[in-house]
C-alpha angles and dihedrals in degrees: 000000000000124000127245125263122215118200094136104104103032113159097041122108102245095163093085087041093054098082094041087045093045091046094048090044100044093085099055097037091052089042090045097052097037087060091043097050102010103231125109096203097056089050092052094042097044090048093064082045090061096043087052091054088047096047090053088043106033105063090057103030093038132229112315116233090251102041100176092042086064102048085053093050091045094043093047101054082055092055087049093050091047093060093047098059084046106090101177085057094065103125086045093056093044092061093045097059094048083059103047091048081078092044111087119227096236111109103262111241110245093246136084113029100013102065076056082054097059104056083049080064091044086061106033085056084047097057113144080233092076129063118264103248093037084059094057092041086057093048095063097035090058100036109024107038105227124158123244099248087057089045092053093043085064090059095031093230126132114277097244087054095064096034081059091040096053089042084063099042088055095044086049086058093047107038089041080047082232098200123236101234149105102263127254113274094249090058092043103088091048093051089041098085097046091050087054104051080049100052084050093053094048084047095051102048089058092051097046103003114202083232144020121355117053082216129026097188089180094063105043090042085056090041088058097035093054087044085059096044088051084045087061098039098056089043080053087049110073096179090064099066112215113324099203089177090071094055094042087057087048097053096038086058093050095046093055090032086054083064097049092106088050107046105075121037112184086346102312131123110237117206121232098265102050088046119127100237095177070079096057120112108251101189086054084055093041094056099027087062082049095062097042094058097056102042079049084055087057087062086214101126113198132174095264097039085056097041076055094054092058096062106043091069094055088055102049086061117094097212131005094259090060086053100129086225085177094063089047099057088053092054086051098054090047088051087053101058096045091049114357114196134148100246091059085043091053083050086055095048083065094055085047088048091052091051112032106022135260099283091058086039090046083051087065103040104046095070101045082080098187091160100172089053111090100193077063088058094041083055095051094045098048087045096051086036083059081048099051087243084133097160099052095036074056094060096042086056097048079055100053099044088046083060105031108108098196116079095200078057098042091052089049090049084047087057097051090043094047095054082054078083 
């Protein structure tokens, strides 16, 4: 099978596209190739093939019109060759050509079956075989294409911890023959929740990504778009009942998502209550606030439909200091005997600190103790900087930007550190 050619295009500068292409088209590609050949491990390793060949072609023969339909053609005439030079995988490779002989050599158009594709990865990388956080750290190895420092900035492990970490988890789906599929309907309500915290996480690190880039759009647009997808699959679903979690994470990805334009100015994280909202998406509120009222007229409270509900409130006031705090508060301590946790304690802390001033506010944050989070120490350090206490609130801050991951979030830490003078 011959490989394409790309000379549409010629004349662009595809070199500084490459990494943003490469990261938007890794999930289908991967997905694509899993479901074609069945190993999680070619279709990883023929992806970065593929990249290799564009990132030697692509600068001189420019971008081609279908960018991710030739990585998957490229990348699956590697896998292919792959299987041929391995002898011992003989049976496998048999099959596989049998199967490509009905597959055309035009480059597949990223559309119909493969968004489908790419929610069968979600799952198989969210397997209950595999740990927990080795299942997130998959995820967004395999859909979002993140490389494995970044993903070891997120955990804050080494990066030779989570290369070895990933290795396993791959060789746990092949040697467990871990299927790529949806799961029966029996098994879908127990995989649901781990999907979902998933999906979140993956959410979450393109919207404030431990490392490099302040906004990772690909990544939170494919967090919502498999949200929706799940959203869809479990309607489709009767035996389920309703499943009001889903829609809470739904519309708790909307509602932040709604404030993306708003939150860095000239590469500077801008807080919740300096942001511009004339620059909020109204149709993701809109629709966010949708969703959380009817997930409210179900009366099952979860950890994400109240987290939306959070927000949605922020974002029904027209400006911060119409913010109801009080409502918020509620919500959180709603929030705290369904899942309590110090983080949404510290998150509580803040409504306190609206309503009842910082030093109440300081009394509930000091013992949460969480020393190695810096939105703990930013917390600390605005509330004592509300007090006068300038040269602790100093201190607080050199700590938060020392463990903040994100660069947009450590120059706006600087600014608030630097008035102190």
């Amino acid at each position: 099978m011959s490989e394409p050619t790309s000379p549409a295009g010629a004349g662009t500068d595809p070199g500084s596209e490459l990494a943003v292409v490469f990261r938007a088209e890794h999930g289908r590609v991967v997905a694509s190739l899993t479901r074609r050949f069945g190993d999680l491990d070619l279709a990883e390793d023929a992806t970065s093939e593929a990249l290799l060949v564009a990132a030697e072609r692509w600068p001189t023969d420019g971008l081609p019109p279908n960018p991710g339909g030739w990585l998957t053609t490229v990348a699956g005439n590697r896998a292919l060759d792959r299987l041929r030079r391995e002898k011992r995988r003989h049976d496998k490779y048999a099959e596989v050509a049998r199967m490509n002989d009905r597959i055309s050599e035009d480059p597949p158009e990223p559309t119909g079956p493969v968004e489908d594709e790419r929610l069968l990865l979600v799952f198989t990388c969210c397997h209950p075989a595999l740990a927990p956080e080795n299942r997130v750290a998959l995820t967004l190895r395999m859909l979002g294409g993140l490389t494995v420092a970044e993903i070891a900035a997120a955990f804050l492990v080494p990066e030779t911890t989570m290369a070895q970490r990933i290795t396993r988890s791959k060789q746990k789906i092949r040697t467990a023959n871990i299927p790529y599929r949806i799961p029966r309907p029996e098994d879908l309500e127990e995989r649901l929740a781990g999907v979902l915290a998933v999906l979140y996480l993956v959410f979450n690190e393109g919207y404030l990504g431990t490392s490099g880039e302040a906004l990772r759009t690909d990544l939170t647009a494919e967090a919502i778009r498999l949200t929706r997808q799940l959203h869809e699959m479990v309607a489709a679903t009767p035996s389920l009942g309703p499943t009001p979690e889903v829609d809470g994470l739904l519309a708790l990805m909307l509602l932040i998502d709604s404030r993306a334009a708003a939150r860095v100015h000239d590469a500077i994280l801008v807080p919740l209550d300096e942001q511009d909202r004339t620059l909020w998406d109204a149709a993701k509120i809109d629709e966010g606030h949708r969703v959380v009222r009817g997930c409210l007229a179900l009366n099952r409270p979860g950890p994400y439909q109240l987290q939306a509900a959070i927000n949605a409130v922020h974002t029904d006031a027209l400006d911060a200091s119409m913010t109801d705090w009080s409502q918020v508060l509620q919500l959180f301590d709603q929030l705290l005997a369904i899942t309590p946790s110090p983080v949404a304690a510290l998150n509580r802390a803040v409504a306190v600190g609206e309503l009842d001033g910082p030093e109440r506010a300081l009394a509930l944050v000091e013992p949460l103790a969480l020393q190695n989070y810096h939105a703990w120490h930013a917390t600390r350090a605005d509330l004592l900087r509300r007090l006068g206490r300038a040269d602790d609130a100093r201190l607080a801050y050199d700590r938060s930007i020392e463990l903040a991951g994100n660069e947009a979030e450590r120059q706006f830490l600087r600014g608030r550190r630097d008035r102190l003078r």
